[in-house]
N, C-alpha and C positions, 0 to 999 in steps of 0.2 A: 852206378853205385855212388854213394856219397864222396865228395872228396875228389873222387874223378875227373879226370877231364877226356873229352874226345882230339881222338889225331884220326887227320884222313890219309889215304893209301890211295896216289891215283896213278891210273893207266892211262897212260898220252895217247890218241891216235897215230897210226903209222903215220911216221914224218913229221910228224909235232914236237915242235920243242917249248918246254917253258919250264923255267926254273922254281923251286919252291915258293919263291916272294912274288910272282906273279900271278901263281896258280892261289896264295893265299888273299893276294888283292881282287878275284875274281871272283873268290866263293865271298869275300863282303862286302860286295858290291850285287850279290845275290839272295844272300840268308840276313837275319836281324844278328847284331852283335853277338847275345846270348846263344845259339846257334853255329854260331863258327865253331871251328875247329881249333884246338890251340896251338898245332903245324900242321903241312900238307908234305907229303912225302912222295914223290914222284916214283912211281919203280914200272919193271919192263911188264911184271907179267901179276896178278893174283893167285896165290897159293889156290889150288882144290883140291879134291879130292879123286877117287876114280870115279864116281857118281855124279862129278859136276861141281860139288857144293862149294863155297867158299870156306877156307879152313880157317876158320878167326882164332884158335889158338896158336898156329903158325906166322900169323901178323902181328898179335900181341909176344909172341917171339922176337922179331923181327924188328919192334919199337924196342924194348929191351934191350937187346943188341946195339941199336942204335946209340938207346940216351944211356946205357950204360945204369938202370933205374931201376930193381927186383920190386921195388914198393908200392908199385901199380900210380903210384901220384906222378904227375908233370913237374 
């Protein structure tokens, strides 16, 4: 949507560590500028559901919570 920006939610492999500023210097060193993500946010597990699915209004939850931000903008 207009105005928006994207934030990624990533899952480490078992035994992986990397911090948010590396994990961010890896996806642009991968994707074109316009592409990136505007933070990456390391966490243990992806929300789903009983079916599997990924719950993406549980992670736009979850950014909320984070930045503190009900306006949907970065």
């Amino acid at each position: 949507i207009y105005g928006q920006q994207a934030v990624a939610f990533v899952v480490l492999r078992a035994g992986a560590t990397a911090g948010a500023q590396s994990l961010q210097a890896h996806i642009a060193s991968q994707l074109a500028r316009e592409k990136c993500p505007l933070a990456v946010y390391p966490i243990d597990a992806l929300p789903r559901n009983a079916r599997g699915k990924l719950r993406r209004d549980a992670l736009q939850t979850r950014w909320h919570d984070m930045v503190g931000d009900r306006d949907g903008h970065a």
